[in-house]
N, C-alpha and C positions, 0 to 999 in steps of 0.2 A: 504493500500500500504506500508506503514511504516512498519507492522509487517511483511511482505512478504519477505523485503527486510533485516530484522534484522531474519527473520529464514533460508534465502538463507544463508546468512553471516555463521550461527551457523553453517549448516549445510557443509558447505565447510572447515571451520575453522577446527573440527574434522574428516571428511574424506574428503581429507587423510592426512592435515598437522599433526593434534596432536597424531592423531593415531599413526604416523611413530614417530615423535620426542619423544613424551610419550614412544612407544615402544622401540627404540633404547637405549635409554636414560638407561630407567630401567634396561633393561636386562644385557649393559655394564658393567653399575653399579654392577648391582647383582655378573655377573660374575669375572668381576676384583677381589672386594672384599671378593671376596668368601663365597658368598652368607652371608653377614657379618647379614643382618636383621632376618637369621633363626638362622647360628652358634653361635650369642653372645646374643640370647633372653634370656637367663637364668641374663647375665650378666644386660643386660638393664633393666630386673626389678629389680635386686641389686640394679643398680644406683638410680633407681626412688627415693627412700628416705636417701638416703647420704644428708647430710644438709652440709650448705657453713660453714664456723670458724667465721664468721662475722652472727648472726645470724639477723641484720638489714638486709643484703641484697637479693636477691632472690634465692631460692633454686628451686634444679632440679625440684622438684615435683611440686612446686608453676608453673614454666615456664612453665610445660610441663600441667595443667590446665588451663591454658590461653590460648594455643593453641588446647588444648580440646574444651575446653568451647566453639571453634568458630569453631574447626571442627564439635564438637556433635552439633544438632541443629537441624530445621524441614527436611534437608535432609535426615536423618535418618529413619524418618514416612515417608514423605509427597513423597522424590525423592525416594525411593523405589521403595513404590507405584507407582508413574510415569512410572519409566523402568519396573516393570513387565507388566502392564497394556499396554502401547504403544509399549514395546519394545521383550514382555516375558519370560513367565519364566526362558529362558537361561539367561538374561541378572545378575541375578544372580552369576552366576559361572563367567562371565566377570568383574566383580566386584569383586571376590574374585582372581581372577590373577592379576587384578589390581591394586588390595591393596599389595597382596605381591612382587608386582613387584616397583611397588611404595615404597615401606619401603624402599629399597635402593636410591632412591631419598631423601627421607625426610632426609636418613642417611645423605649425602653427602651436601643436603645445609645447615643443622645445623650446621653441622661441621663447614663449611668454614663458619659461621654467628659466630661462635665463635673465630677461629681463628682470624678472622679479623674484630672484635667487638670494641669498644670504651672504656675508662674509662672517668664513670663521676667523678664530682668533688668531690662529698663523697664518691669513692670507687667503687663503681657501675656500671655496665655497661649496654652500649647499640651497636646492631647491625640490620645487614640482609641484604637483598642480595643487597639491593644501595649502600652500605659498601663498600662489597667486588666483586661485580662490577669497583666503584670507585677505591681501593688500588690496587687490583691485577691484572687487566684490562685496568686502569687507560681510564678508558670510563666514565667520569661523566656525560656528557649528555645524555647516556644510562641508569645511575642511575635514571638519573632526570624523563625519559619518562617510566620508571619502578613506578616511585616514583607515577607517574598519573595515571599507569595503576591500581595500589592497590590501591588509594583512589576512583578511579570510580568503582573496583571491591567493596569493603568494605565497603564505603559509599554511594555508590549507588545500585548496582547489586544487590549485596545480602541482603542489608538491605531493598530491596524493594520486594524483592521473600520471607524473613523474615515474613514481613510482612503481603504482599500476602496468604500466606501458613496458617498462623496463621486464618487469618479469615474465611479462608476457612472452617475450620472445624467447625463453627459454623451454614453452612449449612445443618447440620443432624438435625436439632431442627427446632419447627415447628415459633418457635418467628421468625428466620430468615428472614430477609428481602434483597431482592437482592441490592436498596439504598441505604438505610439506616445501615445497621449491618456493611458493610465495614467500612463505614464513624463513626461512632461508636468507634469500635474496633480499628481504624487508628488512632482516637484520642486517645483514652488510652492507647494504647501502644509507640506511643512519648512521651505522657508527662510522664510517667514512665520510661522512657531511657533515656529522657533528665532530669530530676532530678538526675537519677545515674551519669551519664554522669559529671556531674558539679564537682562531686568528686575528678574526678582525677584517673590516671593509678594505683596506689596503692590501691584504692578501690574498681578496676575492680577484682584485683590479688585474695585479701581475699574475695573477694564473689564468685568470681565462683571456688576459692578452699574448700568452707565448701560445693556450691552446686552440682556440676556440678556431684559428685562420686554418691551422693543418689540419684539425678536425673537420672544416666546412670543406676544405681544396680535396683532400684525399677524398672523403663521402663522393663529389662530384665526377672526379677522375674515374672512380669506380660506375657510377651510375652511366656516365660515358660510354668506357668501354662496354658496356649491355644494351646500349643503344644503336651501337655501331653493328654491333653483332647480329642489330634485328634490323636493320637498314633499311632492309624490302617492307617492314611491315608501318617506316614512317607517313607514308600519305594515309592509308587508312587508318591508320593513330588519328589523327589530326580530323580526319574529315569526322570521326566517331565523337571525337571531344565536340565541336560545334554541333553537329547532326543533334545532338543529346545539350547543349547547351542553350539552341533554340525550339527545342521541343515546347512552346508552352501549354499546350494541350496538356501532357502530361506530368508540367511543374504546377499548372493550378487547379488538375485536379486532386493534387497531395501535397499543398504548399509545403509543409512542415518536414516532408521528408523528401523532398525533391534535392535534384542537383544546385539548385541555386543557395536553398539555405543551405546545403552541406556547404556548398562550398564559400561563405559566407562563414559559418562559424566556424570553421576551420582555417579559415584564411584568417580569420581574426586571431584565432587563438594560437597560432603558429607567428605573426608578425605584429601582435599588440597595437597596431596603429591607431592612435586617437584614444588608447584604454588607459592613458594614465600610467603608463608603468616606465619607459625609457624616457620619460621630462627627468624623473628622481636621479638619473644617471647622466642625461643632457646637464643638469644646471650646476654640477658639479666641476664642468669642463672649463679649463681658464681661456678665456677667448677675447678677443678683442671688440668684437664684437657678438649683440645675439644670436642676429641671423645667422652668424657661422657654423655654431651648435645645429640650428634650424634645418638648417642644411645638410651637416653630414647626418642626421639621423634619419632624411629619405632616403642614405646608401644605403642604412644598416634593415628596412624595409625591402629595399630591392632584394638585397643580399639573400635576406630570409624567405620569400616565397618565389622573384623572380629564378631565382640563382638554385636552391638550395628543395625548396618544395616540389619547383619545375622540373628540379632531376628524378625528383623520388619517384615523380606523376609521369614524365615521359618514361623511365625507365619500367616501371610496371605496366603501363599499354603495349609499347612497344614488342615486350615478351613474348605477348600472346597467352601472357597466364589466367587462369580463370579468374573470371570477377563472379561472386558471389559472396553473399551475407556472412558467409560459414568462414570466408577468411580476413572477413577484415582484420584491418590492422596490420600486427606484424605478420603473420602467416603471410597474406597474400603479397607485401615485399621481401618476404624469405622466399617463394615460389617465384616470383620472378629472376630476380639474381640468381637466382639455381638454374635456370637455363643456359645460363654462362659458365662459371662458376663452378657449381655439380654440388657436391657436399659443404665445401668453404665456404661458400656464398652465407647460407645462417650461419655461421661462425662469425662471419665480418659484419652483417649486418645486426648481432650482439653485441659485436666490440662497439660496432656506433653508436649503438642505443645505451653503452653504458656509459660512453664519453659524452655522449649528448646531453643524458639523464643529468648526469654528474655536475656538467658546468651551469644549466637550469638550475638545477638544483640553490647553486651557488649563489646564481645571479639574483634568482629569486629573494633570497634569502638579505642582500644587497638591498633591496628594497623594500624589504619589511623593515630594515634598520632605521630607514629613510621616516616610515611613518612613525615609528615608536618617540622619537625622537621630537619630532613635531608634536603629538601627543603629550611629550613629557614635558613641556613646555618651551619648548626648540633645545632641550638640553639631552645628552646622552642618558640614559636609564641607567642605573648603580650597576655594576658588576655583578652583585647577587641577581639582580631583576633579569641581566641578559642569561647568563647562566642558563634560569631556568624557564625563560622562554625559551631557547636554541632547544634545553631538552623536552620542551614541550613539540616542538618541531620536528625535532627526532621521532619521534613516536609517532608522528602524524606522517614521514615519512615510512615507517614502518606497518602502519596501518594500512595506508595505500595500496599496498601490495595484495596486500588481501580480501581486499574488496572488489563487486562486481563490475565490470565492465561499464554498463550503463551508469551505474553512481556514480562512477568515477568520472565519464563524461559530463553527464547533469551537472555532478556538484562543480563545476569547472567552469562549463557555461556561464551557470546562473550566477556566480560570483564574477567573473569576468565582465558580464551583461550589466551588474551595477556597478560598475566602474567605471564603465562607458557611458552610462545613462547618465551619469553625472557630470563625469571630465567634457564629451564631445558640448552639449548646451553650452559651459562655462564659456568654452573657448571659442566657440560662436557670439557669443555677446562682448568678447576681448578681443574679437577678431581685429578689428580697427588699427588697435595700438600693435601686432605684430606685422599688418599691410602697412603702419606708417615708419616701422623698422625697417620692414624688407626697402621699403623705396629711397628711404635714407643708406642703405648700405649698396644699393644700385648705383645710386648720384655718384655714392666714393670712390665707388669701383671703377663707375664711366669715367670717373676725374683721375683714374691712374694710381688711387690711394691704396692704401694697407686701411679696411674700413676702419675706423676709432669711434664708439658708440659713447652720445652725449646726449642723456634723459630729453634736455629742452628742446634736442632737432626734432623730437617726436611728440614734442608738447607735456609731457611727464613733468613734475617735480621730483629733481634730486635728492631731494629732504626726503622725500616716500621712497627710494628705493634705497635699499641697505648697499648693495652691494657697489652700487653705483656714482657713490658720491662723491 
């Protein structure tokens, strides 16, 4: 009855509320800004390795792996898989509209995560959308229920579909045990996140910046060579993806389980665009200006479904492997790679579900700090307080593992779903002061400059922004 009740929710939550708010949202965006996530790509991989003058603090690149590291992750394999299989093959193309439609989202709450970001006491900064909620809306207790919706998102949701996902793929091997393997697996992979975890934010940064690039390049290289191998079967890959993407006879005779929403909440939940989760990682980035941040954080969207999803999704059509209900998930990308591969193929596609898990895990977790923090009256919580939330989190990663499939989706969704309900409106109504950013940092650019961002070009008081003055 519980899970009935938690997929009725899911399933109303995205049609029609996020549908329409997601879709308005994007498009406005896109359009205002003049389609700013296509015309300034050349520039936003510029920015990605511009380094800060302070070279203790966080640079573009570093930020913009951190909210990698928690976009890239088993949605990548595992919700792929999901939306083709449940939702199909069109849901594909629904995810690639939504990702570019989305990069103008992502643009726009960096931005405002940067503009209205913090300075710490060594120089340093922190932000995101409870920030600027707070300063420019002057809604704090909108912050504060923003602030719960990301920790039940990041410390529960997803760290429990993490979890979930990862084990899963250990049902291709015949040691598998339906008990026992979970229970297993849920233990090792806590006390290995909670060991990281005790580090600290700065430990998260430098490990999923040396991992997170050879973990995305290898994944791809791989799904590559499986594609090449089915070469003859790319035209009718492609014509099946749209054939099934403009079907709408039969996406509105089953809104709720059609290719569009799959590939909607799974596009979502794999690239976080417009959800609130990579601004907390963006306004940490020392930059010269905001729009910079703004910027690289539609690569790290590209990166995640164009780049990264796109493999997973050609690489399983391509196969010729079956699509059906019985294998979503990881089975049906273990059965494609085994076409190439033979036996190694699930082996490898383990190894990446456990790196993927792992640095999710992390990043996640990265931004739960983010909220507590703000919650605690912008100060860090006591040593005892984090302690025993981490090992509260342990446990919830341990749990994960053991629960069903469907829960672990629902509970994911639905927690994802108000966080976006929330962040996408805010930054629709702030919209203004990041188009009066972006075009201030156009002027400097056309004038040959290094852009240098100065509150009053954009009409702002100084006095109101911390970091800025």
């Amino acid at each position: 009855m519980f899970l009935d009740i938690l997929t009725k929710i899911d399933d109303v939550m995205y049609y029609p509320i996020l549908i329409i708010v997601m879709g308005v949202a994007g498009l406005y965006f896109t359009f205002r800004t003049g389609f700013v996530q296509i015309r300034l790509f050349k520039e936003a991989c510029r920015l990605i390795m511009e380094k800060p003058a302070d070279k203790e603090h966080v640079s573009s690149f570093q930020a913009l792996m951190v909210s990698t590291a928690s976009r890239v992750g088993t949605g990548n394999i595992v919700g792929v898989s999901t939306a083709i299989c449940l939702g199909g093959p069109g849901a594909v193309f629904w995810m690639w509209l939504m990702c570019i439609i989305g990069a103008s989202s992502a643009f726009v709450e960096s931005t405002l995560a940067q503009i209205y970001k913090r300075k710490e006491e060594d120089g340093g900064c922190y932000g995101g959308p409870a920030y600027y909620i707070e300063q420019a809306l002057r809604a704090p207790a909108l912050s504060i229920i923003f602030c719960i919706c990301l920790i039940a998102t990041y410390a529960v949701g997803f760290n429990m579909l993490c979890s979930y996902n990862l084990q899963s793929t250990f049902a291709a091997y015949s040691f598998y045990d339906e008990k026992m393997t979970p229970i297993i697996v849920g233990l090792i992979l806590a006390a290995l996140v909670g060991y990281c975890v005790m580090g600290g934010g700065k430990k998260i940064v430098r490990l999923t910046e040396v991992v997170v690039p050879f973990m995305g390049l290898f994944y791809v290289a791989i799904s590559l060579i499986v594609i090449l191998f089915h070469i003859t079967n790319i035209p009718h890959m492609f014509a099946l993806i749209f054939s099934d993407a403009f079907n709408f006879k039969a996406i509105f005779g089953g809104v709720s389980g059609s290719c569009m929403i799959y590939g909607i909440k799974r596009g979502l939940y794999s690239n976080e665009a417009g959800v609130g989760s990579a601004p907390n990682a963006s306004a940490s980035a020392m930059v010269t200006h905001p729009v910079k941040q703004g910027l690289v954080q539609t690569v790290s969207v590209y990166i995640d479904t164009m780049l990264l999803c796109t493999a997973t999704a050609l690489m399983c059509l391509s196969s010729g492997a079956e699509i059906s209900a019985e294998v979503s998930g990881t089975p049906y990308v273990q059965n494609a790679i085994s076409t190439v591969f033979g036996a190694i193929g699930p082996v490898f596609i383990t190894l990446a579900m456990t790196l993927f898990a792992f640095t999710t895990l992390l990043g996640n977790l990265y931004y739960v700090d983010n909220a507590l923090i703000y919650m605690n009256g912008k100060k860090k919580p006591s040593d005892l307080f984090m302690r025993c939330f981490y090992v509260a989190c342990v446990l919830v990663i341990f749990v994960g593992a053991t629960i069903p499939m469907d829960a672990a989706w629902a509970t994911a969704d639905i927690t994802m779903g108000l966080m976006t309900i929330i962040n996408l409106p805010c930054c629709f109504i702030l919209f203004e002061t990041a188009r009066r950013a972006l075009g201030d940092y156009e002027k400097q650019l056309g004038a040959g400059k290094n852009p240098q961002f100065h509150a009053k070009d954009i009409g702002l008081d100084e006095k109101k922004l911390s970091f800025w003055q």
